[in-house]
N, C-alpha and C positions, 0 to 999 in steps of 0.2 A: 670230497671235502676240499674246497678251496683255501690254496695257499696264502690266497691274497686278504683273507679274510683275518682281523686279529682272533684272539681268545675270548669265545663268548659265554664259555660256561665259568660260571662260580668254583674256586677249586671245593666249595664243600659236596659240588657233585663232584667224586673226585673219578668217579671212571669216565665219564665224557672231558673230564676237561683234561685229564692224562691223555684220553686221544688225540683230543687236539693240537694238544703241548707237543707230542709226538710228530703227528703229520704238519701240524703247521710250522711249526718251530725247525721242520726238515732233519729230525735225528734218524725216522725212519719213515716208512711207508709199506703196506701192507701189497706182496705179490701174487699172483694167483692160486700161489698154492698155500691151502689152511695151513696156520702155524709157523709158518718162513717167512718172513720179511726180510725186506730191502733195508739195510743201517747203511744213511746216506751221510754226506761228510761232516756233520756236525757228530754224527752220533756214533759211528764208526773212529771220527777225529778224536775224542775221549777214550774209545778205546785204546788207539796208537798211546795216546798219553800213559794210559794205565802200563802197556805192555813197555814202555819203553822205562818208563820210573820202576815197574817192580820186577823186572828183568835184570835188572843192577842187583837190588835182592837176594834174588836165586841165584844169580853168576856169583856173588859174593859168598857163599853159602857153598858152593862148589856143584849147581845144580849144571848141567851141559844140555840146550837146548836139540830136539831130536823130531825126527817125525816117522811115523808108526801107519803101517795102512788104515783105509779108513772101511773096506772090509775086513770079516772077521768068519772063520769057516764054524758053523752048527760045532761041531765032533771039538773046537776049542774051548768054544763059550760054556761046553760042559763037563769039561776037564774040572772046572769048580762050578759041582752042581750048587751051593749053596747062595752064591754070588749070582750066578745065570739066574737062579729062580728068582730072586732078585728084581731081577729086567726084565724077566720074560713079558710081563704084559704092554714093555713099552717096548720091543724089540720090533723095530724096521727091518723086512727082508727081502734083498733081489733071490728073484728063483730062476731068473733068466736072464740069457747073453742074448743080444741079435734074436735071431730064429729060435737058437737052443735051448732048451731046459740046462740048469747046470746040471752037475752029478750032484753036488751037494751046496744047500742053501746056503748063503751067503746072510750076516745080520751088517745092516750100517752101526759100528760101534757107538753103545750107547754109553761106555766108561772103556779105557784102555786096559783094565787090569791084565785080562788075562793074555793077550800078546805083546805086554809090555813085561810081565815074568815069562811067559813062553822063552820070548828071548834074553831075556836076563839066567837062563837056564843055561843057556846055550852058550855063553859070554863070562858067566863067570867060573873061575878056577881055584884062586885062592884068595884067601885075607887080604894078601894084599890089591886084589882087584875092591877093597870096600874099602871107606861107605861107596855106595855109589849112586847117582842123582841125578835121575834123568828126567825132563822139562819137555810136554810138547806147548804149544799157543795153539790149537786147534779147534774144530767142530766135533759135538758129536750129536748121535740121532736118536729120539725117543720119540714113541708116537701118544702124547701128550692126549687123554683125553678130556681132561678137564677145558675150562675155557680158556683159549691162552690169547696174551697178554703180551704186545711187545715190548721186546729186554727181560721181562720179569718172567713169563712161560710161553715153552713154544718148541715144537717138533725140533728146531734146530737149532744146536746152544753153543755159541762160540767162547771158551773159555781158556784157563791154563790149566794143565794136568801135570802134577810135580808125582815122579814116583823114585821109594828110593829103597835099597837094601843094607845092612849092616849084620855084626857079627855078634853083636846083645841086644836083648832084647831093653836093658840100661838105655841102650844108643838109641835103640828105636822107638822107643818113648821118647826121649830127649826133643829129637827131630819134629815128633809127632806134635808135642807142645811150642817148641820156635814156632811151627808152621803157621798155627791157630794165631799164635801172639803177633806175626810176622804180620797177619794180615789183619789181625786188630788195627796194630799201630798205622798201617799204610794207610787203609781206610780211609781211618780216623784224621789222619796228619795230609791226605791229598785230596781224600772225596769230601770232606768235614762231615763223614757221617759215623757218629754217636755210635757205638753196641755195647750188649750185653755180650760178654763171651764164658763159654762155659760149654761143658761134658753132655752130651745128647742122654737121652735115658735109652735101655737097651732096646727097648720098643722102636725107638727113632735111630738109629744106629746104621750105617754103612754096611749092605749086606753082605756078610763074609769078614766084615771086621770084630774084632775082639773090643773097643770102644772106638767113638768118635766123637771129634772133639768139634766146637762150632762158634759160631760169630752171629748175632743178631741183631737185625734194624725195625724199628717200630716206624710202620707207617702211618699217613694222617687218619686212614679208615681205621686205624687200630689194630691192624692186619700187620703180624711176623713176619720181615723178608730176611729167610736167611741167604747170609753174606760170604758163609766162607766155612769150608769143613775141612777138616784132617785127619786120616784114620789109621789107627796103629791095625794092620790087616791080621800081625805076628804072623806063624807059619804055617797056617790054611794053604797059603796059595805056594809056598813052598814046596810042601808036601806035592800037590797038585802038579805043578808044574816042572818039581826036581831044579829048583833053584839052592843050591849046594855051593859049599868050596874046601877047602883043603885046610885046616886051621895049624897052626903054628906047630902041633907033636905033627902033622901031614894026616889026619882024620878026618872023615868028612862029615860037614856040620851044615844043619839045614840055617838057609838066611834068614831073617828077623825084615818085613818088609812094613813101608805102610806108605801112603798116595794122600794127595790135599789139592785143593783146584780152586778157583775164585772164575765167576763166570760174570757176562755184561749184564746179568740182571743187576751189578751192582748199578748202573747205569739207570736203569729205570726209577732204581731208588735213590738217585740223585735228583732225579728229575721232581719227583714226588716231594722227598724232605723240602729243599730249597724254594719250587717254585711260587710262585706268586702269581695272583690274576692276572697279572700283561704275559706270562709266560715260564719260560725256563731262568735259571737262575744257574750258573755253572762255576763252579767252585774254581779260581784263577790257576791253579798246581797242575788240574784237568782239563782246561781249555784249551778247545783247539783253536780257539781265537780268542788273545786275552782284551782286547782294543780295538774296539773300530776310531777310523776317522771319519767323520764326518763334515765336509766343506758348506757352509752356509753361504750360498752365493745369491748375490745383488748384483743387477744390471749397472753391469761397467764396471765392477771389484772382481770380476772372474777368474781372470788372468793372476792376479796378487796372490787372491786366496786360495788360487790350486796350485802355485808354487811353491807357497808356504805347506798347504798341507801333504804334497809328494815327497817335499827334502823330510818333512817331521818322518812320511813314513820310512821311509830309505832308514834315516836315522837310528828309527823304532830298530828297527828288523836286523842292522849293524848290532842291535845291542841286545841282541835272543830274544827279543819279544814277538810274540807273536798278533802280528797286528794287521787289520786289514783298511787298507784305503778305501769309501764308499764316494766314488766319484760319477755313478749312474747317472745318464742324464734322462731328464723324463719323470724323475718322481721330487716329491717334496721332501725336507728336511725331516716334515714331521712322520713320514710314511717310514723311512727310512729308519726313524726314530723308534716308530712299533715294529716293526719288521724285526732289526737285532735287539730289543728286548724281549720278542717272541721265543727268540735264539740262545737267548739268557750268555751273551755277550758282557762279562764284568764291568769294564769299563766303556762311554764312549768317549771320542775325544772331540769337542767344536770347535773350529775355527771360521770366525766371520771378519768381513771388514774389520770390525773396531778391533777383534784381537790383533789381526794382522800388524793394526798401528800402533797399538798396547806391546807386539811383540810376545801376546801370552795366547793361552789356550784354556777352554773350559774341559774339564774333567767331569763327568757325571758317573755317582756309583750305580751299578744296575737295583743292587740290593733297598735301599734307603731312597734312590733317586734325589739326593744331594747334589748340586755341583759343586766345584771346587775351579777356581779359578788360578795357572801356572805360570810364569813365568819359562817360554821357553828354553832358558837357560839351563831352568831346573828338571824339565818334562822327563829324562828319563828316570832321575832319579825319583821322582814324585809318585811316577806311577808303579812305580816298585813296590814303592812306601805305599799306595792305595790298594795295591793288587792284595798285598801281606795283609793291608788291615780288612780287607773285606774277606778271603779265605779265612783269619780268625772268627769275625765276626759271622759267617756263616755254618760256624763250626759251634761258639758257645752259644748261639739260637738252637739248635738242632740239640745241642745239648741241654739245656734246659728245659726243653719241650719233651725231652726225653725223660728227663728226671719228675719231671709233673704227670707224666703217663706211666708211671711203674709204680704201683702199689701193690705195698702187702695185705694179704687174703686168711684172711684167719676160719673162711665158712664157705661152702658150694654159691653160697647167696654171694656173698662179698665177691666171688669171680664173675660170678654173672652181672654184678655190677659191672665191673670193671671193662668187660666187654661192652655193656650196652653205653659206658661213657668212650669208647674207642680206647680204651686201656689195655695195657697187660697184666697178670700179676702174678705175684711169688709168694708161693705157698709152702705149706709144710708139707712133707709124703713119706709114707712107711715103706718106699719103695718096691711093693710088689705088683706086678705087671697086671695083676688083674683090675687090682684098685685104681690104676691109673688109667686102664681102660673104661672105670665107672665114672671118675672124673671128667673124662673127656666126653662121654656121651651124655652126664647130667649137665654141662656149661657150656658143650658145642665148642669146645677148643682144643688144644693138644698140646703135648709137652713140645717145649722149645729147647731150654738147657738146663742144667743141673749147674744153678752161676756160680762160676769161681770169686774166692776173695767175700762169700754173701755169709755170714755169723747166721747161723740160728739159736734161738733163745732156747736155755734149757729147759727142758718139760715140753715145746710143742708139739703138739699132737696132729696127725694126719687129717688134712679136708676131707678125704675119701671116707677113712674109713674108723676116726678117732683112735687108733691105735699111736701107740709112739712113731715119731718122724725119724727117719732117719737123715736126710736130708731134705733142703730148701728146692723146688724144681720153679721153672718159668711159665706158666701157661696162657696163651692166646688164641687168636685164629692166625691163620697164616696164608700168606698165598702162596 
C-alpha cells in the first residue's frame, strides 16, 4: 500500500479506510510477523503524549514506576490456577535457549499479576510498607486468535499496568473506583473520546477478580472498544502468593490487592471516532505534532518567505508547541496539504508572499477546514486559542454522536435493532448468568457494563427473561 497515495475508501467502509488511515497516515505499518506491527512516529508520538500526561497521574497518586521481567516460569503462572486458566489459551511459550530445551517452559507474560505479587510477597512486612503502587509502561503477549487489528488487537499490546496492595478491603475498593474514573476523565479531557463507564457483569469480569470495573467507546461500526479496566483482585492472589504484613497489634494480615491498565488500542479509537475522509484527525492535547508550517513559495519571494516561516517556527517551539516546518523541496503546497491532513495534524499554518507583507499568517483547522487568518504578533497566542477550540469541538462531536447511538431496549427485537442501526443499547436484566448468556446468543452481542449513575424505572422487567430487573446492563458487539 502506497504512501503516496491519499485516502480512497469512504470511511463508511470503515475497515479499509482504518487501514489506510493507518499505513498511509504513517501511525503504523504491518511487520512480518501476524499480529505485531510497527507504531511509527505519528502513532507511537501519541503514545509518548498519553504516557507522559497520565504518568503525572499515577505519580500524583503515589504510583512508582517499575519494570517486571517479561518472562514468566509455567510452576508461577499456576500458583493462581484461576487466573492462569484465564490466559491459558492465549499464552506465548519459549521452550528453548540456543540449542537447549529449557527445564521448564517459559510464558511471554500475558498480564503481570502473578510476579508482580510473587514479589510484593517477598517486599512487604508491615502496614507501614502500604498502600503500595506499583506502575509498569510495558508490553505484553497473547496469541490473539481472532483477526487482529492494529492498536485495536494484536499478539503484542503495549500498554500501562498500575498494580497496588493495601490493608482494607475499604482501601481497595476505593483505589479500584479512582482508577476506572481516573481514566474516564483523561480519555475524555485529552483523547476527546466520549464513554460509558460502568461495573463489567461477572461473566465479563478480570479472571481471578472479585469485580471489575470498565470504561467504554462506541465505534462508527457500532462495535464496543473497551477503553480501560480496574479490578479489585481482594485476596485470591494473596493467599497464592503469601502477600502478608504485620498489622498494628504485630499479626499477620493477608493484603487486599487489585491491578487497572489502559492500553494503545485507545489510539486506534481515536483514529476511528475523529477521522474524516482526507484522514486522521488528532485531538491537539495528543499530538505529536500540533502545527505544521507550510511556506507557499513564488519564484523570487523564496528567500522572504522561508525567513519568515523558520523565525515563526523557532518561535513556535520557544513557546512548547509542537510544530513542524514543512520546507521539502520537490512537492507542491497542495501535496503537502493532503499528506498532513492524512496525518490528522490539527492545525496548518500558510505563509505566502502577500502574508509576508500583510505581516500575517493563515491558520487552517484540520477538523472544519476553516482558515483563519493572524496577525503575527498574535500567532502564539491564536493558536492556543485554536488548538483549545478544536480539542472542545472534537470532543462535543464525539459526544453527541454518542448520545444518539445509545438507546434504550425494552425487547430482544429493540437490540437487534439497535445493532443493525450500529447502535448500542441498555437494557433491563434479572442478572442471572444464564439469561445473559441467552441474551447474547438471541442479539449476537454481549454485555459491556452494568453503567454507573443509569436510574431504572421501577417495575422493568428482564429482556431475557421477563422476570424482574435487577439492574440496567449495556449491550453491543465489540471488538
Amino acid at each position: 500500500m502506497s504512501e503516496d497515495l491519499g485516502i480512497t475508501a469512504k470511511k463508511s467502509d470503515l475497515s479499509e479506510w482504518y487501514k489506510q488511515v493507518v499505513v498511509r497516515g504513517k501511525f503504523a505499518d504491518y511487520s512480518p510477523v501476524k499480529g505485531m506491527v510497527v507504531y511509527r512516529p505519528n502513532g507511537y508520538g501519541i503514545w509518548d503524549q498519553i504516557m507522559h500526561n497520565f504518568d503525572k497521574v499515577l505519580q500524583a497518586r503515589g504510583a512508582k514506576n517499575t519494570s517486571f521481567p517479561l518472562l514468566l516460569p509455567e510452576s508461577l503462572l499456576k500458583k493462581e490456577s484461576e487466573h492462569f486458566a484465564g490466559f491459558t489459551p492465549e499464552v506465548l511459550w519459549v521452550t528453548q535457549g540456543g540449542a537447549s530445551d529449557l527445564e521448564e517452559k517459559m510464558a511471554l507474560r500475558p498480564t503481570s499479576e502473578t510476579i508482580i505479587h510473587h514479589m510484593m510477597g517477598k517486599w512487604l512486612q508491615s502496614y507501614r510498607d502500604l498502600p503500595l503502587r506499583l506502575n509498569q509502561w510495558n508490553k505484553v503477549y497473547r496469541y490473539e486468535t481472532k483477526m487482529t487489528k492494529p492498536f485495536i488487537r494484536g499478539r503484542e499490546i503495549i500498554w500501562t499496568e498500575t498494580h497496588t496492595a493495601f490493608a482494607s478491603k475499604e482501601e481497595v475498593a476505593d483505589e479500584t473506583d479512582w482508577a476506572i474514573h481516573a481514566y474516564g476523565d483523561f480519555i475524555e479531557n485529552f483523547l476527546a473520546l466520549p464513554l460509558i463507564r460502568g461495573r463489567k457483569t461477572d461473566s465479563d469480569k478480570f479472571a481471578g477478580a472479585e469485580y471489575t470495573l470498565g470504561v467504554e467507546a462506541l465505534m462508527p461500526d457500532g462495535k464496543a472498544l473497551q477503553s480501560g479496566t480496574s479490578h479489585l483482585l481482594s485476596q485470591k492472589f494473596s493467599v497464592a502468593f503469601d502477600v502478608k504484613f504485620l498489622d498494628e497489634k504485630e499479626k499477620w494480615q493477608l493484603a487486599w490487592l487489585n491491578s487497572y491498565g489502559i492500553s494503545m488500542r485507545l489510539i486506534g479509537g481515536l483514529l476511528m471516532i475523529h477521522g474524516d475522509e482526507k484522514g486522521a484527525i488528532i485531538p491537539p492535547k495528543v499530538a505529536p505534532i500540533q502545527a505544521v508550517i507550510v511556506p507557499i513559495i513564488f519564484k523570487g519571494k523564496e528567500q522572504a518567505v522561508n525567513t519568515v516561516a523558520k523565525q515563526l517556527h523557532k518561535d513556535l517551539l520557544e513557546g512548547e508547541l509542537r510544530v513542524e516546518l514543512d520546507d521539502r523541496e520537490g512537492y507542491t503546497p497542495g501535496w503537502k496539504f493532503n499528506d498532513w491532513e492524512m496525518q490528522g495534524v490539527p492545525l496548518r499554518i500558510e505563509i505566502g508572499p502577500k502574508d509576508v507583507e500583510a505581516k500575517s499568517v493563515v491558520i487552517v483547522r484540520r477538523d472544519t477546514g476553516e482558515k483563519v487568518k493572524v496577525k503575527l504578533t498574535n500567532v502564539k497566542e491564536e493558536i492556543n486559542k485554536e488548538l483549545d477550540s478544536l480539542q472542545t469541538r472534537l470532543f462535543e462531536k464525539a459526544k453527541k454522536d454518542l448520545e444518539s447511538r445509545t438507546v434504550d431496549a425494552s425487547s430482544l427485537d429493540a437490540v437487534k435493532k439497535a445493532v443493525a442501526d450500529k447502535k448500542w443499547a441498555i437494557v433491563p436484566h434479572c442478572g442471572d448468568a444464564k439469561c445473559e448468556e441467552s441474551i447474547t446468543e438471541a442479539t449476537e452481542t454481549g454485555p459491556r457494563v452494568i453503567p454507573f449513575n443509569k436510574k431504572m424505572k421501577s417495575g422493568s422487567k428482564c429482556v431475557g427473561c421477563g422476570k424482574e430487573a435487577e439492574y440496567l446492563v449495556l449491550f453491543g458487539k465489540a471488538y
